[in-house]
PQR file with spaces between the fields and no chain letter, atoms N, CA, C, O and H, PARSE charges and radii, in Angstrom:
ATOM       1  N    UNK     1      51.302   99.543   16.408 -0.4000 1.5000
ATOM       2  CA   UNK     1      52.078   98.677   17.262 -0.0000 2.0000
ATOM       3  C    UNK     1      51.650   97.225   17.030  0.5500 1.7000
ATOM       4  O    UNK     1      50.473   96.866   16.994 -0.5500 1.4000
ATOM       5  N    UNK     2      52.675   96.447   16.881 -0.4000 1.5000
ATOM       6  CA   UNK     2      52.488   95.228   16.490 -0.0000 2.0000
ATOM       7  C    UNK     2      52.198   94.238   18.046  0.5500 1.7000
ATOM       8  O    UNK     2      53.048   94.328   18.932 -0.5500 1.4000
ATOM       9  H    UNK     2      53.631   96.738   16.910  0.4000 1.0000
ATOM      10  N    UNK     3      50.985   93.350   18.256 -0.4000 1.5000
ATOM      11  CA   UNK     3      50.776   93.025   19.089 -0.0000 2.0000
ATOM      12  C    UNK     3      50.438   91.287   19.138  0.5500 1.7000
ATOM      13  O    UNK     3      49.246   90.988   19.067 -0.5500 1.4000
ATOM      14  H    UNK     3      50.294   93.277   17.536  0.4000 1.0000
ATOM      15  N    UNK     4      51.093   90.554   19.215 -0.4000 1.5000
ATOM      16  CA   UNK     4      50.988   88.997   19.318 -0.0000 2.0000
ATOM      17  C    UNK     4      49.942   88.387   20.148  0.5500 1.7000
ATOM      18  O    UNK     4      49.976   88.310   21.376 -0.5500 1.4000
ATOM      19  H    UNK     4      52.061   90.797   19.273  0.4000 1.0000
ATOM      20  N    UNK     5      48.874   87.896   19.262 -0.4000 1.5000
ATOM      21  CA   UNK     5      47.836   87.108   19.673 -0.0000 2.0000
ATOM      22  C    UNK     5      48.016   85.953   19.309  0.5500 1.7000
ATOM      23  O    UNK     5      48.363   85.928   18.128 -0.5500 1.4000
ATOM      24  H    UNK     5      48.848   87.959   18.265  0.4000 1.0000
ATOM      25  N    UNK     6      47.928   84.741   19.873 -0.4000 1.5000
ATOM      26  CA   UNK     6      48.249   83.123   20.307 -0.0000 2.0000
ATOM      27  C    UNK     6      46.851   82.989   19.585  0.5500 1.7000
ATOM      28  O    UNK     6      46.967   81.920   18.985 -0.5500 1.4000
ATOM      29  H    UNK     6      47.646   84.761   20.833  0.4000 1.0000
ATOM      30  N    UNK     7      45.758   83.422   19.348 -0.4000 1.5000
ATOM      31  CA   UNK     7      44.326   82.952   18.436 -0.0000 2.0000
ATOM      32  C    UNK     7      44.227   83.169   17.299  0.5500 1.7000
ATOM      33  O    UNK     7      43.277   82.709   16.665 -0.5500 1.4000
ATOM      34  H    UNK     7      45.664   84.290   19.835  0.4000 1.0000
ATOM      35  N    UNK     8      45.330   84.049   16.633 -0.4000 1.5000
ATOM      36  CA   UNK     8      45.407   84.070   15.276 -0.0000 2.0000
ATOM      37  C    UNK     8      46.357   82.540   14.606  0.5500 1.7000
ATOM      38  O    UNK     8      46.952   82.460   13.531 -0.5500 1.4000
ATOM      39  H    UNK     8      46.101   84.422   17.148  0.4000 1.0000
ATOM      40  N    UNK     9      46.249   81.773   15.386 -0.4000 1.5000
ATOM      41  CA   UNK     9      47.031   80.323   14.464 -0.0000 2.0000
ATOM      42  C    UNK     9      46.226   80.251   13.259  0.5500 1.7000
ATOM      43  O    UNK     9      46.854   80.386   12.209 -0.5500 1.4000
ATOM      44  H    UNK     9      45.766   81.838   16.259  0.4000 1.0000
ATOM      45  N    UNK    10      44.608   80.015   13.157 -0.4000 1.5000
ATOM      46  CA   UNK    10      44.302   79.863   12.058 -0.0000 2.0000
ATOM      47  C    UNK    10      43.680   81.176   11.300  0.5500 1.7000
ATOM      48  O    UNK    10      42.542   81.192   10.831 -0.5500 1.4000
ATOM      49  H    UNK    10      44.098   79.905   14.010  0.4000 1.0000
ATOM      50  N    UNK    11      44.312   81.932   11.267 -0.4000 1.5000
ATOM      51  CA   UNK    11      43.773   83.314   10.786 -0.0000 2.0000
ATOM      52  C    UNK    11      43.227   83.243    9.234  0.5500 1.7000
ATOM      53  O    UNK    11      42.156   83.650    8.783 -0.5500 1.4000
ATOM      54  H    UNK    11      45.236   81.919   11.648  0.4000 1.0000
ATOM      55  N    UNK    12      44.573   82.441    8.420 -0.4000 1.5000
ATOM      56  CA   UNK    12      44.542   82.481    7.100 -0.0000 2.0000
ATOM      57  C    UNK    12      43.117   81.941    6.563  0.5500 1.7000
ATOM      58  O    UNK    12      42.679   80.911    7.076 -0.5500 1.4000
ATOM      59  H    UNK    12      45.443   82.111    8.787  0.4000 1.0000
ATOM      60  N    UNK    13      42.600   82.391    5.862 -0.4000 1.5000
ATOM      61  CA   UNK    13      41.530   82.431    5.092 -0.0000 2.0000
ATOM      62  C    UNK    13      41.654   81.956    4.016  0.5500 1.7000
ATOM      63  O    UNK    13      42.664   82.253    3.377 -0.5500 1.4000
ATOM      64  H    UNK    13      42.955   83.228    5.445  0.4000 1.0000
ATOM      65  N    UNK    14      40.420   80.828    3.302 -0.4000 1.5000
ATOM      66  CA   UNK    14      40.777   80.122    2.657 -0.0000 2.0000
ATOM      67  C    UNK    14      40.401   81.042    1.168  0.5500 1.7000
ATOM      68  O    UNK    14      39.909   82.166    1.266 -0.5500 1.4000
ATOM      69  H    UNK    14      39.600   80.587    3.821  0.4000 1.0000
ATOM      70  N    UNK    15      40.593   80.633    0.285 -0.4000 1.5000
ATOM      71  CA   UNK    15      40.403   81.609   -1.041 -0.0000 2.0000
ATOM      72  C    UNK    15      38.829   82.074   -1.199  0.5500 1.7000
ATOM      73  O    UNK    15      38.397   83.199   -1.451 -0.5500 1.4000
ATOM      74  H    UNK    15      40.991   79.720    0.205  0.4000 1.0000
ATOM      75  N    UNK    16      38.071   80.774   -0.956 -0.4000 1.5000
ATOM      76  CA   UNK    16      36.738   81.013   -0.761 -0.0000 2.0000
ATOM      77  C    UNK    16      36.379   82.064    0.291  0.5500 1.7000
ATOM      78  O    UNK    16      35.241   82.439    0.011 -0.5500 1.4000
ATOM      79  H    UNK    16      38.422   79.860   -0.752  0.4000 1.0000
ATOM      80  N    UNK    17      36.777   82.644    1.258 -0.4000 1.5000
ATOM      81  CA   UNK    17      36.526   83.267    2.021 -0.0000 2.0000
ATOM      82  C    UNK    17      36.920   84.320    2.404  0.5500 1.7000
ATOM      83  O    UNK    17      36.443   84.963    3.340 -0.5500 1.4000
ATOM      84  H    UNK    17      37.702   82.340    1.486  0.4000 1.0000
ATOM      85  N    UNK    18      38.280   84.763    1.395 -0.4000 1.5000
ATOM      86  CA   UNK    18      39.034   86.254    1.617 -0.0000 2.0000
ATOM      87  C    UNK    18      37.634   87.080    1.069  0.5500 1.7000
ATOM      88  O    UNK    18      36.818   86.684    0.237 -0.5500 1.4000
ATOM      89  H    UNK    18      38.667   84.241    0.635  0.4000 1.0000
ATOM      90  N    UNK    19      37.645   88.067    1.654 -0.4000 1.5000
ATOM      91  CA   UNK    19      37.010   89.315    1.408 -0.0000 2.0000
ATOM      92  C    UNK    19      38.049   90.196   -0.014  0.5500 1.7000
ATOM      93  O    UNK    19      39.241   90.432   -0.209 -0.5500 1.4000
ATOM      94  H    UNK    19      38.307   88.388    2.330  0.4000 1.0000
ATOM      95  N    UNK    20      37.225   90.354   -0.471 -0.4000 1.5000
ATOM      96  CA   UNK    20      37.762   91.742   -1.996 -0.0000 2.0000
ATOM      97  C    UNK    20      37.099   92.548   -1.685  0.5500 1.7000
ATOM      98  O    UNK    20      35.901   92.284   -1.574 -0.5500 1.4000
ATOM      99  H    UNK    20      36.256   90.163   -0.313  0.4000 1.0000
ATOM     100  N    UNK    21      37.571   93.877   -1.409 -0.4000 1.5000
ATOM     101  CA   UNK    21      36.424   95.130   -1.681 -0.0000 2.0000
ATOM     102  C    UNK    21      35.356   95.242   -2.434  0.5500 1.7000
ATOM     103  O    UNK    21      34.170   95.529   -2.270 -0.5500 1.4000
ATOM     104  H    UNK    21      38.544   94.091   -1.499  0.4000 1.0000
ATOM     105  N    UNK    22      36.326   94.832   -3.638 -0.4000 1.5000
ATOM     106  CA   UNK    22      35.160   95.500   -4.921 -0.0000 2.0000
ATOM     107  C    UNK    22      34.870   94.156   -5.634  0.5500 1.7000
ATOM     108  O    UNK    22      34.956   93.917   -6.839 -0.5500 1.4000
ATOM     109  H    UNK    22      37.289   94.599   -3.771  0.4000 1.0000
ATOM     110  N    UNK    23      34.488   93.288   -4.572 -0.4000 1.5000
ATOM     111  CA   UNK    23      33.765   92.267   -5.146 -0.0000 2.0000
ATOM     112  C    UNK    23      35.133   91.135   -6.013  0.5500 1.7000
ATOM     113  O    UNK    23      36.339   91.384   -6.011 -0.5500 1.4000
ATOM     114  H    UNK    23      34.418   93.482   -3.594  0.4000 1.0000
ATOM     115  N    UNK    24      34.412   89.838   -6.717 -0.4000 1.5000
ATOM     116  CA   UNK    24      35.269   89.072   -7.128 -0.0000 2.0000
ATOM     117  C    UNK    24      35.567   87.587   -6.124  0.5500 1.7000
ATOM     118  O    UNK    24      34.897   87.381   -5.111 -0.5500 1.4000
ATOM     119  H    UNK    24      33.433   89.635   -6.718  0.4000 1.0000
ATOM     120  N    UNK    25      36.494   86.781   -6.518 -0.4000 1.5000
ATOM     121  CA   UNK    25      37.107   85.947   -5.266 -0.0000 2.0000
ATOM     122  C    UNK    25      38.454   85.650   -5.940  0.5500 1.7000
ATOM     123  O    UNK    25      38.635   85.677   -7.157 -0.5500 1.4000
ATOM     124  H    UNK    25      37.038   86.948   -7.341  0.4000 1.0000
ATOM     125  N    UNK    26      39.391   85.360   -4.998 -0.4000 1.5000
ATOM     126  CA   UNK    26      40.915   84.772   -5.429 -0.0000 2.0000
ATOM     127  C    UNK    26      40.716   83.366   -6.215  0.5500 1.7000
ATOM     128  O    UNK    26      39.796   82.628   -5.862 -0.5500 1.4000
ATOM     129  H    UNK    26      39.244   85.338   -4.009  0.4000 1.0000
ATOM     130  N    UNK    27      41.389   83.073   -7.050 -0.4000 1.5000
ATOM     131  CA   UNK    27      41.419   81.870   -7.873 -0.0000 2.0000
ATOM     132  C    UNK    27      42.723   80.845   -6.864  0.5500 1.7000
ATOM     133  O    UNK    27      43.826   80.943   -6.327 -0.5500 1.4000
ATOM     134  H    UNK    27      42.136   83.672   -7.337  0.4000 1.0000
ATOM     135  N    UNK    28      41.837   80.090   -7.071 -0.4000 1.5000
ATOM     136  CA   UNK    28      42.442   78.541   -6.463 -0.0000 2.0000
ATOM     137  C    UNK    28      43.595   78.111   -6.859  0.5500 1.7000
ATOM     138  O    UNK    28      44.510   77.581   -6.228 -0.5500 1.4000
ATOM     139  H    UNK    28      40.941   80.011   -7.507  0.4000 1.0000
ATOM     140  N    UNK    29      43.464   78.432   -8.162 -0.4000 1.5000
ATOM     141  CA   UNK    29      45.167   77.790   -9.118 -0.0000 2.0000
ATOM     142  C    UNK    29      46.187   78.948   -8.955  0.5500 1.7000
ATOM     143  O    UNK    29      47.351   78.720   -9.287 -0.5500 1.4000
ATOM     144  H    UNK    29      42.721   78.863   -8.675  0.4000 1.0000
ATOM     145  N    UNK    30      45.894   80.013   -8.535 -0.4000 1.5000
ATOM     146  CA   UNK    30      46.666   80.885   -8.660 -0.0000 2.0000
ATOM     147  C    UNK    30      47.955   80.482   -7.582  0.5500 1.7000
ATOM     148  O    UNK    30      47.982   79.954   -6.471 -0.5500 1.4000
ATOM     149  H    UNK    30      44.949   80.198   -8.265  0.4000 1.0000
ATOM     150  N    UNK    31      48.950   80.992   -8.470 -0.4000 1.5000
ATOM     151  CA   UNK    31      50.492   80.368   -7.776 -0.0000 2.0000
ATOM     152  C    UNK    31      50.486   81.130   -5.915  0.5500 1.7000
ATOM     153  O    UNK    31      50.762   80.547   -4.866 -0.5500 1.4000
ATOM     154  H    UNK    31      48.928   81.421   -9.373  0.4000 1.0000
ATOM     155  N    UNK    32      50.186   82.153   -6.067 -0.4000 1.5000
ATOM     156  CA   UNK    32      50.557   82.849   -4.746 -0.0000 2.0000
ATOM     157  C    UNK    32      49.423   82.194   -3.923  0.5500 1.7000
ATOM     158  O    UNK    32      49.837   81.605   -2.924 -0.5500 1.4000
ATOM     159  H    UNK    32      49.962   82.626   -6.919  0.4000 1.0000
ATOM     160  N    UNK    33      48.233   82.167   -4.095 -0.4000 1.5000
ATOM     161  CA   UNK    33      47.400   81.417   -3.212 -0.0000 2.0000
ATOM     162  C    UNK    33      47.897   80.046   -3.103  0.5500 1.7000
ATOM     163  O    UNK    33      47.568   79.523   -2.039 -0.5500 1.4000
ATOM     164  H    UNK    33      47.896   82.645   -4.906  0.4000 1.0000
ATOM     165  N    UNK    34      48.493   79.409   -3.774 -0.4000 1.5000
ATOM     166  CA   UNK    34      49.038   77.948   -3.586 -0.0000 2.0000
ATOM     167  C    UNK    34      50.358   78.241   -2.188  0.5500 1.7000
ATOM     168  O    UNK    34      50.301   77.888   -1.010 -0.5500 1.4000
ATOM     169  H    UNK    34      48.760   79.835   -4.639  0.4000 1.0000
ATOM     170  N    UNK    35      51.415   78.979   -2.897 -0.4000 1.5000
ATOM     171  CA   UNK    35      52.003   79.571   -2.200 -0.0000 2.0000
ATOM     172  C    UNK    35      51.637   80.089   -0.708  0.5500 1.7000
ATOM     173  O    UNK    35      52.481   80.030    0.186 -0.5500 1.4000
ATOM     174  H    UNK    35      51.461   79.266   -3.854  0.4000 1.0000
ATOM     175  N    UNK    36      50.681   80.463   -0.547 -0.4000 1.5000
ATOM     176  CA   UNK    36      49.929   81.160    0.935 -0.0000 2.0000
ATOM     177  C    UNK    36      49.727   79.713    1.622  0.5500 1.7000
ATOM     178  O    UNK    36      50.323   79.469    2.671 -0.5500 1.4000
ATOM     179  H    UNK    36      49.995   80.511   -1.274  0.4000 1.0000
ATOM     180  N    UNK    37      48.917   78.798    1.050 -0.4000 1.5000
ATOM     181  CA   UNK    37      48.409   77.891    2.042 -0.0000 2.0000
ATOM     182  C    UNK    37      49.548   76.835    2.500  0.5500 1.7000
ATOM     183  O    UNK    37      49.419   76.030    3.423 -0.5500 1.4000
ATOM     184  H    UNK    37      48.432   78.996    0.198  0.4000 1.0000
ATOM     185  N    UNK    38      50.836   77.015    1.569 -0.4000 1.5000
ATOM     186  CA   UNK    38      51.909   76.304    2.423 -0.0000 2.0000
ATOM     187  C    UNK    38      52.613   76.478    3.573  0.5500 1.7000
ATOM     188  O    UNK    38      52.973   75.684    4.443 -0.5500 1.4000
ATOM     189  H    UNK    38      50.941   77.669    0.820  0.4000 1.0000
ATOM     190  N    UNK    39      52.771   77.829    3.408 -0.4000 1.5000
ATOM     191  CA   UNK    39      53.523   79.141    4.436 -0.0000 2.0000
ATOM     192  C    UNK    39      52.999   78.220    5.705  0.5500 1.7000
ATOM     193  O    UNK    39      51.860   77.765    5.610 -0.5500 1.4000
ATOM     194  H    UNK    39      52.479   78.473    2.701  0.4000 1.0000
ATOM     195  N    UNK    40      53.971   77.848    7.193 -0.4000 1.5000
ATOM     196  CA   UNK    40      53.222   78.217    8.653 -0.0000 2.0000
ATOM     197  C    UNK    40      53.002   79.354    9.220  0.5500 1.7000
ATOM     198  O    UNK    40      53.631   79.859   10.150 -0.5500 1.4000
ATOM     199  H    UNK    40      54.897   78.219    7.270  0.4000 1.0000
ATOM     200  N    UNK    41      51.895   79.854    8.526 -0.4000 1.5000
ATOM     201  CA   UNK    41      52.094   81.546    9.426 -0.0000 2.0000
ATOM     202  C    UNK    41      52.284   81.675   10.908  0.5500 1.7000
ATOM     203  O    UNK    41      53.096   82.487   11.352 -0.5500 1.4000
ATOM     204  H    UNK    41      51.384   79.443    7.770  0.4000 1.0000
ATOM     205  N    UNK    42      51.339   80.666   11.935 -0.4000 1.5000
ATOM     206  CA   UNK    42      51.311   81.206   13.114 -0.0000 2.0000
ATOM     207  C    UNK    42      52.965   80.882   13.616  0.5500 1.7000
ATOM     208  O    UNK    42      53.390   81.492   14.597 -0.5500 1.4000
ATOM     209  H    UNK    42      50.679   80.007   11.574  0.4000 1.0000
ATOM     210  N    UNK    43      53.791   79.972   12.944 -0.4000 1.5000
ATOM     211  CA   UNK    43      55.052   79.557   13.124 -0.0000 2.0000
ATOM     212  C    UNK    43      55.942   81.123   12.800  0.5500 1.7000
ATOM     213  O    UNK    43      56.668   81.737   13.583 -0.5500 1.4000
ATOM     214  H    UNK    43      53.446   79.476   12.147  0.4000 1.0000
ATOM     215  N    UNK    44      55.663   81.389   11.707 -0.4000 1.5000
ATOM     216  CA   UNK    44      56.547   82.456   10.952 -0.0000 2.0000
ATOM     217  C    UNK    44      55.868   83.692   12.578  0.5500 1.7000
ATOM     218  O    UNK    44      56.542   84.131   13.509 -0.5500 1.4000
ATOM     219  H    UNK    44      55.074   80.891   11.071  0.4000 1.0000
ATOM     220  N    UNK    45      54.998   83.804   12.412 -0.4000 1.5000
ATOM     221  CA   UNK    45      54.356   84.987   13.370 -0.0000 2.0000
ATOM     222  C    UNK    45      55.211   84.927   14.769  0.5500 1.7000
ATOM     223  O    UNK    45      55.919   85.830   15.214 -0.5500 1.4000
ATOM     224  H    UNK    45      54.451   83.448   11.656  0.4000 1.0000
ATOM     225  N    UNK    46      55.016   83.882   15.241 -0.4000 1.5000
ATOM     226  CA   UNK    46      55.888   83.585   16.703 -0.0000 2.0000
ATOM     227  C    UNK    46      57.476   83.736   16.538  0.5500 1.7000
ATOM     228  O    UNK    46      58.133   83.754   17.579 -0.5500 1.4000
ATOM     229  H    UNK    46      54.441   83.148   14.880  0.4000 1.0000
ATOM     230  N    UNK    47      58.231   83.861   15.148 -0.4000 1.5000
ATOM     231  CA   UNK    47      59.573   84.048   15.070 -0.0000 2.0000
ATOM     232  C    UNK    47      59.672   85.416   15.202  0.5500 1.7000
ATOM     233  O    UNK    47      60.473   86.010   15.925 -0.5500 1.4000
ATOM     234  H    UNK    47      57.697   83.847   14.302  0.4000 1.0000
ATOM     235  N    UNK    48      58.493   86.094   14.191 -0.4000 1.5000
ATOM     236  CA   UNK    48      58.569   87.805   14.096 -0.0000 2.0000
ATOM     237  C    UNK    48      58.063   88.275   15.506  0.5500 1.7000
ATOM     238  O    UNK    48      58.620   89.369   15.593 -0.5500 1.4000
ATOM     239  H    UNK    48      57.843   85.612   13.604  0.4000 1.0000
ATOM     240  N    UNK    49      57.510   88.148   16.396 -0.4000 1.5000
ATOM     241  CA   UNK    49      57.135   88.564   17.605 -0.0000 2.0000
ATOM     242  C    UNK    49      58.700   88.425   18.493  0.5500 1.7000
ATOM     243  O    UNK    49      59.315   89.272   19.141 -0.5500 1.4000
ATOM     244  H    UNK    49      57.058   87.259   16.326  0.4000 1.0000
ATOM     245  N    UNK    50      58.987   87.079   18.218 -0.4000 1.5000
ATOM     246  CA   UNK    50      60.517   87.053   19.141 -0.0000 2.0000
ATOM     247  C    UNK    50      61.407   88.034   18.380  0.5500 1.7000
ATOM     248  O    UNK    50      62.173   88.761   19.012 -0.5500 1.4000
ATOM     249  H    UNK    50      58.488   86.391   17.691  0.4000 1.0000
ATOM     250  N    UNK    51      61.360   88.068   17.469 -0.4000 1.5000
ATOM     251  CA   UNK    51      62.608   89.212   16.613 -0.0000 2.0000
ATOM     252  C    UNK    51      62.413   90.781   17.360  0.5500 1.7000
ATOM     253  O    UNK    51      63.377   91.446   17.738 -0.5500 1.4000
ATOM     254  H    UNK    51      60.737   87.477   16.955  0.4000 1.0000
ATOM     255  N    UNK    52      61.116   91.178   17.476 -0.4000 1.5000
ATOM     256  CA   UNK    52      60.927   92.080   18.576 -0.0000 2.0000
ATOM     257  C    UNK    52      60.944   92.480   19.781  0.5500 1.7000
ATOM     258  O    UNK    52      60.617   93.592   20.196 -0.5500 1.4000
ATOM     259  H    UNK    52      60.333   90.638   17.169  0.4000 1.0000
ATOM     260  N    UNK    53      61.404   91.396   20.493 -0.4000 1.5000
ATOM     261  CA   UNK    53      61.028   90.894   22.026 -0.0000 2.0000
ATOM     262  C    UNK    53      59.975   91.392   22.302  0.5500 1.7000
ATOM     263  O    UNK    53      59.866   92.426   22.962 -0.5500 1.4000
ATOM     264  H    UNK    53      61.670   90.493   20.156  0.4000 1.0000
ATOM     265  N    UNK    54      59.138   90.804   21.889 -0.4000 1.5000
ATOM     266  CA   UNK    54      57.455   90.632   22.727 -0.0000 2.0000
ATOM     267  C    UNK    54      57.294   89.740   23.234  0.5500 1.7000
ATOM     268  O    UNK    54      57.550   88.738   22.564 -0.5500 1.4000
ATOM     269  H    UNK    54      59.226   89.964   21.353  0.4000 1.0000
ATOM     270  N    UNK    55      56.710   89.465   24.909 -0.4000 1.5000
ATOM     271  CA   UNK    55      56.932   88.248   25.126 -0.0000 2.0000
ATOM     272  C    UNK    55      55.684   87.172   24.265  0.5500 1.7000
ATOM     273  O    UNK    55      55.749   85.947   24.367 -0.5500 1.4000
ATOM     274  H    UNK    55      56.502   90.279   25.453  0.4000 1.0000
């Protein structure tokens, strides 16, 4: 069940700091990590919570 928390605004994790299982780290230049840090997630998050009616 999908549940809307107002403290995840800054959730996203910076490349330096994602966790990999099996070790490694995300590369900086990489297009999708460029891509990630543009995204507003907690913006996008608060549209998908209303698309559900959660208050």
């Amino acid at each position: 069940m999908y549940e809307f928390l107002s403290h995840r605004e800054n959730q996203l994790l910076l490349p330096d700091d994602f966790f990999l299982p099996f070790g490694g780290k995300l590369n900086k230049e990489n297009r999708w990590v460029k891509l990630a840090q543009l995204v507003p997630w907690a913006y996008a998050e608060k549209k998908y919570a209303k698309s559900l009616d959660l208050p």
